[in-house]
ZAMARGU-4260 file (C-alpha; in steps of 0.2 Angstrom, whole numbers, plus 5000, padded with zeros to 4 digits):
<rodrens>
0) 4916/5155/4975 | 4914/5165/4960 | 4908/5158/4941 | 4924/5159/4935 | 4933/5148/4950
5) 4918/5136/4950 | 4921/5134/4931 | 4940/5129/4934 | 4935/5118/4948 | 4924/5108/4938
10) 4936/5109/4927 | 4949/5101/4936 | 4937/5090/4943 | 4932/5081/4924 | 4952/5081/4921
15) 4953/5070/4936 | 4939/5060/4931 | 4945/5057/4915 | 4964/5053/4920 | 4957/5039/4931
20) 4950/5032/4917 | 4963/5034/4906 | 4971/5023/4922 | 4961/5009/4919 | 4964/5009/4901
25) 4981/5006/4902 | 4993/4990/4914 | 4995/4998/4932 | 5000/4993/4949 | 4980/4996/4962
30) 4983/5005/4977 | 4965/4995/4983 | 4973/4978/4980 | 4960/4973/4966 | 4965/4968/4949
35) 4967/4954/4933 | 4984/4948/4939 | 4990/4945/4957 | 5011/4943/4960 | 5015/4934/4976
40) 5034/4939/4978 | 5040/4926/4989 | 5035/4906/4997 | 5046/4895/5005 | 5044/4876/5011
45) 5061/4876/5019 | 5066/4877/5037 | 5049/4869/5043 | 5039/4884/5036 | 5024/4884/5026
50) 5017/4896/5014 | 4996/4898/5015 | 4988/4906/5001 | 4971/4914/4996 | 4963/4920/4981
55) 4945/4930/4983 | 4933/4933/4969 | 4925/4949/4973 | 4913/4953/4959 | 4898/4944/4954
60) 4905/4933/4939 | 4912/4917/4939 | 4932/4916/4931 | 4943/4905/4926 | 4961/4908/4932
65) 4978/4903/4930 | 4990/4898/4944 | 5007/4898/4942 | 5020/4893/4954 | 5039/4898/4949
70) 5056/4892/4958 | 5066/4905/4965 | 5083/4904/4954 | 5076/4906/4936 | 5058/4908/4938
75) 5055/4891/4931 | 5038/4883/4932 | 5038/4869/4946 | 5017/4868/4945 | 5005/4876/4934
80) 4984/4873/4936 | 4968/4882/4931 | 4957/4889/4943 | 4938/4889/4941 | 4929/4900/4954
85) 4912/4903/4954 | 4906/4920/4961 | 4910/4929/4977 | 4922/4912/4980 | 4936/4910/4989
90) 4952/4897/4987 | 4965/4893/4998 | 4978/4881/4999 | 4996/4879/5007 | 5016/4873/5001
95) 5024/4864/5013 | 5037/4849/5015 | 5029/4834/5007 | 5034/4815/5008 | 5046/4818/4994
100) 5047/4836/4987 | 5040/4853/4990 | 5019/4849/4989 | 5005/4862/4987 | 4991/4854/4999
105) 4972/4862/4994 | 4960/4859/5009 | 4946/4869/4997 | 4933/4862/4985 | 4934/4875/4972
110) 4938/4869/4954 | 4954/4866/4945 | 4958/4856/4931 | 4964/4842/4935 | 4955/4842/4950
115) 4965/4842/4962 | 4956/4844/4977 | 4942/4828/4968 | 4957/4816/4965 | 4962/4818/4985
120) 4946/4813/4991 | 4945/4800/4979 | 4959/4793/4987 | 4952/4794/5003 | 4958/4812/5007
125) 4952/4826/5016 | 4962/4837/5005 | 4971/4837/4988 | 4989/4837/4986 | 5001/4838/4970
130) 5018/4838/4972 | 5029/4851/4964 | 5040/4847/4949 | 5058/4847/4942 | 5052/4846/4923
135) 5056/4863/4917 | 5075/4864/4926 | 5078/4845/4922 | 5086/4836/4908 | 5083/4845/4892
140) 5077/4859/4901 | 5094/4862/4913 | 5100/4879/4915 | 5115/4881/4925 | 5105/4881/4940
145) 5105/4867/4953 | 5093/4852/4947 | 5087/4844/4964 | 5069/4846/4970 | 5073/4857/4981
150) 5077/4870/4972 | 5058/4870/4969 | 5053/4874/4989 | 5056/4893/4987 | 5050/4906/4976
155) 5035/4917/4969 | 5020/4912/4962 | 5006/4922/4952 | 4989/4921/4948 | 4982/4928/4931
160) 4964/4932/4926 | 4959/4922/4907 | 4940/4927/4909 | 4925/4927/4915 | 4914/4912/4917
165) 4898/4912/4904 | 4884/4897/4900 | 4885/4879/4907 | 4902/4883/4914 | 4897/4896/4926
170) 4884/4884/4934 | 4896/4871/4933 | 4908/4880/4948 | 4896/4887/4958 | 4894/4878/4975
175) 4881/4870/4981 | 4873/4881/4995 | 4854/4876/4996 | 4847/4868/5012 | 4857/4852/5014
180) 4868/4855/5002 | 4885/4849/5000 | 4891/4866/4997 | 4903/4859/4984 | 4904/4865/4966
185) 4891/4858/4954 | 4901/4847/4943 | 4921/4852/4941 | 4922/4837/4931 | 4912/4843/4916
190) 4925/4857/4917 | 4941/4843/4916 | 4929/4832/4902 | 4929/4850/4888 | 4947/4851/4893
195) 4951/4831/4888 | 4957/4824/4872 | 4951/4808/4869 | 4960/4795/4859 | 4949/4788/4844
200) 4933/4798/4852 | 4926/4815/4854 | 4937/4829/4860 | 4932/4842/4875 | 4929/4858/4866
205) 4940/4868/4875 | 4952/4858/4869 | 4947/4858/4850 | 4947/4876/4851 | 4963/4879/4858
210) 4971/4863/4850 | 4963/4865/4831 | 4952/4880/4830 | 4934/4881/4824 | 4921/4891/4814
215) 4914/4898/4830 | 4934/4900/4841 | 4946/4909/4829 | 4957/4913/4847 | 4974/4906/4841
220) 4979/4891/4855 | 4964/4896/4866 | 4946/4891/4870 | 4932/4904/4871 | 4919/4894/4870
225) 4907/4899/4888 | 4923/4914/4891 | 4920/4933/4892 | 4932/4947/4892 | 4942/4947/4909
230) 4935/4959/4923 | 4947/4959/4936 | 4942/4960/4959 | 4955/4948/4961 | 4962/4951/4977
235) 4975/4939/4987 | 4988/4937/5001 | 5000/4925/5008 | 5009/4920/5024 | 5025/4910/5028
240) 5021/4901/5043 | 5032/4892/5058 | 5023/4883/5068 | 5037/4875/5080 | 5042/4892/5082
245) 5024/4902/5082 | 5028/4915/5067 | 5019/4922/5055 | 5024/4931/5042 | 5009/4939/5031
250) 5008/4951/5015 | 4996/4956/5001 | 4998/4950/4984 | 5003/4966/4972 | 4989/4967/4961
255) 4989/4973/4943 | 4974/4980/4934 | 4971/4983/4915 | 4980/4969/4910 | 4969/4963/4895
260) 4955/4968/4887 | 4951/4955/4875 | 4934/4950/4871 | 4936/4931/4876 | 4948/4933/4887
265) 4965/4924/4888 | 4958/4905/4891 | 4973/4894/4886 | 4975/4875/4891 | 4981/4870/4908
270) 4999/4864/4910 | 5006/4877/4898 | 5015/4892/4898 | 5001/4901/4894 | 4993/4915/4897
275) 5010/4923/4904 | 5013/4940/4910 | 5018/4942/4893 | 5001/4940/4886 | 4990/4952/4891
280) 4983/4966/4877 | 4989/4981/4885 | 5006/4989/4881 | 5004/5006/4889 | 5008/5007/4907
285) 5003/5019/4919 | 5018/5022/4932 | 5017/5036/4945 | 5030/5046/4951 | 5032/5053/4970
290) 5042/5067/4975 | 5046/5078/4968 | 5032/5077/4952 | 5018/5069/4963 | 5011/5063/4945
295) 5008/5049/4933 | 5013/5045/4913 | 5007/5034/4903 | 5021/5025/4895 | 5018/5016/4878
300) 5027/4998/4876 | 5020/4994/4859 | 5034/4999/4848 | 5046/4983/4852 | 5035/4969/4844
305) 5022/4974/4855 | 5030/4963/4872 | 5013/4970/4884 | 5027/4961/4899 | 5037/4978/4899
310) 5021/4985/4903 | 5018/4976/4919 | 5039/4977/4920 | 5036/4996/4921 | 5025/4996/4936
315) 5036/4990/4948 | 5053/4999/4940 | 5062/5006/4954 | 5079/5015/4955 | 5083/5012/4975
320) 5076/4999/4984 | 5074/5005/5004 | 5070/4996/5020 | 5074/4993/5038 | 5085/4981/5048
325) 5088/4975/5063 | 5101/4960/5073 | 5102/4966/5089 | 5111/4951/5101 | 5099/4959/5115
330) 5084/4954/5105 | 5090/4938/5096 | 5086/4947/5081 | 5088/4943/5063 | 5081/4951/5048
335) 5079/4946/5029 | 5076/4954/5015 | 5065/4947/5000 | 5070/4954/4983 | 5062/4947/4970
340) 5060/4951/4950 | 5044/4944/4945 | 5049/4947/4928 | 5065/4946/4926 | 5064/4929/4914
345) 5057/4937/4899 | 5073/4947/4899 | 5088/4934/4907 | 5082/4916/4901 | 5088/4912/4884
350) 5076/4899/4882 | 5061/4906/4887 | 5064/4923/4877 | 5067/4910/4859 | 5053/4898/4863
355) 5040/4913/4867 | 5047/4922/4851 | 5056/4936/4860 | 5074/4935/4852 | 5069/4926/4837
360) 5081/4927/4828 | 5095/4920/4843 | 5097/4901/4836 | 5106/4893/4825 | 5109/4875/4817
365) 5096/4862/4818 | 5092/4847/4829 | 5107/4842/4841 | 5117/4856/4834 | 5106/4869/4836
370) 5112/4884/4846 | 5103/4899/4855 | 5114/4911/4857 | 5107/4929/4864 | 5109/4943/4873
375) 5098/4950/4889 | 5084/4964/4885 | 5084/4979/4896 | 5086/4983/4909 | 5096/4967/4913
380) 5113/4968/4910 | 5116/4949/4911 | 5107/4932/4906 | 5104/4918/4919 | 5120/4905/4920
385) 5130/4917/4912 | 5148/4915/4916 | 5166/4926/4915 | 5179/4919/4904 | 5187/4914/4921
390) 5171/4904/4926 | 5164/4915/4939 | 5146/4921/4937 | 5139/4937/4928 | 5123/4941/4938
395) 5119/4959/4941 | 5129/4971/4949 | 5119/4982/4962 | 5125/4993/4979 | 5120/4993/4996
400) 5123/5008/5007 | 5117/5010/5027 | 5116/5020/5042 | 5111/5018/5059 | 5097/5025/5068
405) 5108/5041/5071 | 5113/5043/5054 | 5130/5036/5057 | 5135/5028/5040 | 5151/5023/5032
410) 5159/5042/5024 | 5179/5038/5019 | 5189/5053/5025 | 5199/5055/5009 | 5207/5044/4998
415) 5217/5028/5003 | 5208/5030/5021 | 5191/5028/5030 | 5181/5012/5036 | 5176/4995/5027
420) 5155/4995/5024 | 5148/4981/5030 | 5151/4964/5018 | 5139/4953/5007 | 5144/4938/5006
425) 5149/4930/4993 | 5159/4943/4994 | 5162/4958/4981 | 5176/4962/4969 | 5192/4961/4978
430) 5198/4979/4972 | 5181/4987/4981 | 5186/4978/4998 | 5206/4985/4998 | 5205/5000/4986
435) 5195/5011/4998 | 5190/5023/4984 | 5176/5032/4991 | 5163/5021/4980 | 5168/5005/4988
440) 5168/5012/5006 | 5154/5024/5005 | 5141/5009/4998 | 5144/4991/4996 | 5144/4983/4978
445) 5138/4963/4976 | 5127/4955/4964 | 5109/4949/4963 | 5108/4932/4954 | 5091/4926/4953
450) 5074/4928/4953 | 5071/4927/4970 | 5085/4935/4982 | 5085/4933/4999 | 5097/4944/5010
455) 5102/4942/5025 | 5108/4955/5040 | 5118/4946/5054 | 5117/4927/5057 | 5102/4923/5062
460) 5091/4913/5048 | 5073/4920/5046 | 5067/4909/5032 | 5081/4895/5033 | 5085/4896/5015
465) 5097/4883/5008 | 5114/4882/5003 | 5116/4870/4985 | 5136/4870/4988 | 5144/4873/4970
470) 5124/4877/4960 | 5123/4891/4972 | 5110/4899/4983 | 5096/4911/4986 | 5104/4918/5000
475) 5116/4934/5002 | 5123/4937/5019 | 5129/4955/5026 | 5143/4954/5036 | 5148/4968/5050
480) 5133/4979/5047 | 5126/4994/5059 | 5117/4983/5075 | 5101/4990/5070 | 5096/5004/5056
485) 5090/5006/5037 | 5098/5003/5020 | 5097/5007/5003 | 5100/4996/4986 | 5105/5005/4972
490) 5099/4997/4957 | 5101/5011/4944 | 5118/5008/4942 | 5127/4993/4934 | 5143/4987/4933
495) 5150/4997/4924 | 5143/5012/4931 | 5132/5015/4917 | 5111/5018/4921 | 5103/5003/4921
500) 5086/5010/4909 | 5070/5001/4902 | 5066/5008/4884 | 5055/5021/4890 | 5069/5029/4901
505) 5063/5022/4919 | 5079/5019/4929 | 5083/5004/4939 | 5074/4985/4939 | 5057/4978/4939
510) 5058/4973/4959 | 5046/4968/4975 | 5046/4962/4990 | 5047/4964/5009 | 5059/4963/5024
515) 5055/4949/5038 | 5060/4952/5056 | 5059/4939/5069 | 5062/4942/5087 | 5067/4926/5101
520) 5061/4928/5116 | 5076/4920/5128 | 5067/4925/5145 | 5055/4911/5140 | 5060/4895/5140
525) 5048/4880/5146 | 5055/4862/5144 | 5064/4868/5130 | 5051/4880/5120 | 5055/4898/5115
530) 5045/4912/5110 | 5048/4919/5093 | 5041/4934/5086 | 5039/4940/5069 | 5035/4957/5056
535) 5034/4961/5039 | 5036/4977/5031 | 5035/4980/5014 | 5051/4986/5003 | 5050/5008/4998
540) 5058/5013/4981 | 5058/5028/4971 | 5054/5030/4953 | 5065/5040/4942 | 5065/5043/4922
545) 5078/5049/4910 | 5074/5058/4894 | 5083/5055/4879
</rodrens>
């Protein structure tokens, strides 16, 4: 190689260098696995499945950590904890069917406040358990969804770094490993004491701090005191589980890096909102693009009252969603797909977007007569419970198109004529099933409601999601589909045919997920037990941008 090509490789070489660490300067979705904040897209307690979870610790610091676990219709909280894990720790836990509602059992000592995992052994327990709750879709808090607990047994749940561990604290959640040890943390209740307020006595300091502020914590509404700037190696998976009928559906958790860079981190109370996908530091995001461009732009959020949540909404914008199917009788097959929007509440809950401050200036009237009314943020086209002046539901309007393993798909032959696409049920505007215009029978138009969306090919139930009769449900059915094949969702395109953009021109929604298969064996059949089979495949997307 002569001077001059050696110059421009290493040339190139540095430019690479440096976009990579412009990379981790900005939000963006890790390849690896390893970041500040890990999104979960789906669990489920229904049907006799469980959902087992884990969370690692990689690096060599201890963290605190918030967990979050969100119902499926309006990402509402049904459980929310802080996480204490000591270095190079590991915590697990499972949601399954409990005595009374969907229940989160924790089998692992690590600490949380409360302590979860203490309290059950307290009682005599080989584990912790803590219900999940209706609170924030309940009484004041209703949304036009349904209000019974079990709304609460299927959704997405997230985990979100607020810091690294410093002082007292890090010894306080670091286990016990020595010879004879109990290889229990040190002491999670020191951890539950700085976090207490006491009635005519002395505070915890972490909750002075976060509570009233001091000299020493000027973090508004969060504690700093023995918290460092977040460092990220979270890594995290999950697994629905059928034991009756031997499934196993597992998938990593999406893992976003760059989040925030704060100098105390993000160290907020437990049992709060907060820290949010909204509240990282970071507004740039960096989103890569496949063919044709092979490249990545950073994209700058900051100019909108600095919302850093369309930031982490950017890196997983997508214009077409893309996966395979399969309900072949000979096979007993049925598949599901999971499609959920991790973000889609700080752009489609009213409520949520007023109390965090989004659409401030959306209410009206004081007291009993106030009024919050508001309109949804790109690129969602509709807010959650919103309704047509004939009742029916405005949820957003997407399109699904297939074709069989040959390529065979639904192509009208002209105007007035050709063949009916498969169905989703409920079923879509009437004048795309009888019109036959070629975009109702090339594609088929329905609506994604909620947060998390499960669709269905053929009639066999993978995940056994429920039907709440007149509140709704998370399941979409497609009716008279291709036996076996692929399909693609177009969610570029609203309702009214117009592109569905962010405010940085990315086309489509903020979407993840997978699809599930599961197989019954009918050639094996022992005093009534079957032999069932299971895969999950993650969903494929493309990435588009618009210019102005």
């Amino acid at each position: 190689m002569n001077r001059k090509n050696l110059t421009c490789a290493v040339l190139a070489g540095l430019a690479g260098v440096a976009g990579l660490a412009a990379t981790a300067q900005a939000v963006n979705l890790n390849p690896d696995g390893l970041g500040q904040v890990l999104v979960y897209p789906y669990y489920t307690a229904n049907d006799g499945n469980q959902t087992v979870l884990s969370v690692v610790n990689t690096t060599n610091n201890a963290k605190a950590v918030k967990v979050r676990f969100l119902e499926g219709f309006n990402s509402r909280e049904v459980l929310d904890f802080n996480l204490y894990m000591s270095e190079h720790d590991v915590w697990v836990a499972s949601i399954a069917a409990g005595e009374n509602a969907p229940t989160l059992f924790i089998p692992d000592s690590s600490c949380t406040v409360p302590y979860l995992y203490g309290m059950g052994k307290a009682a005599g327990l080989d584990y912790g358990m803590q219900p999940f709750l209706t609170l924030a879709y309940t009484g004041d808090n209703e949304d036009g969804g349904p209000t019974a607990i079990q709304r609460a047994a299927e959704g997405h749940f997230e985990m979100i770094e607020m810091g690294v561990l410093t002082g007292d604290s890090a010894d306080d959640v670091r286990h016990d490993n020595s010879d004879g040890g109990t290889g229990e943390p040190a002491d999670c209740m020191e951890l539950s004491d700085k976090w207490s307020e006491v009635i005519n006595g002395t505070n915890g300091i972490w909750f002075d701090e976060a509570n009233f502020g001091t000299d020493d914590c000027t973090i508004d509404d969060q504690a700093c005191t023995d918290t460092d700037r977040a460092s990220g190696g979270l890594f995290g998976g999950a697994a629905v589980v059928n034991a009756t009928n031997g499934t196993m559906y597992s998938y990593d958790a999406k893992a976003i890096q760059g989040f925030d860079k704060t100098d105390n981190g993000l160290h907020y109370e437990p049992g709060t909102i907060f820290p949010s996908l909204r509240s990282g530091s970071e507004s740039d995001a960096w989103v890569f693009f496949g063919v044709p461009q092979n490249t990545a732009v950073q994209l700058d959020y900051s100019d909108e009252d600095d919302l850093s949540v369309d930031a982490v909404s950017a890196v997983f914008m997508h214009e077409n969603l893309m996966n395979e199917y399969t309900t072949e009788d000979d096979l007993s097959a049925g598949t599901e797909w999971i499609i959920t929007f991790p973000t889609k509440a700080f752009y489609a809950d009213a409520a949520l977007m007023v109390s965090l401050g989004i659409d401030e200036e959306a209410c009206t009237g004081d007291g009993d007569d106030e009024v919050c009314v508001t309109t949804p943020r790109a690129p969602f086209t509709q807010l959650f419970g919103d309704e047509s002046a004939d009742g029916d539901r405005l949820c957003e309007v997407v399109s699904l198109k297939t074709w069989d393993r040959e390529e065979k798909t639904f192509v009208p032959e002209g105007p007035g004529t050709g063949v009916i696409p498969p169905q989703v049920s409920p079923a879509p505007p009437r004048e795309c099933i009888t019109g036959l215009e070629p975009a109702c029978t090339e594609s088929t138009v329905f609506q994604l409601c909620n947060e998390v969306n499960v669709l269905r090919f053929g009639e066999r139930s993978v995940f056994g999601t429920p039907d709440f009769g007149a509140d709704g449900s998370l399941l979409l059915s497609v009716q008279d589909e291709f036996e076996n094949g692929w399909g693609k969702i177009n969610l570029g395109v609203d309702g009214d045919g117009d592109l569905r953009t962010d405010r940085e021109g990315l086309v489509g929604l903020p979407v993840a997920g997978f699809a599930a298969y599961e197989f019954e064996n009918d050639f094996v059949d022992n005093d009534g037990i079957k032999a069932f089979y299971g895969g999950l495949f993650g969903h494929k997307g493309n990435v588009r941008r618009v210019n102005d």
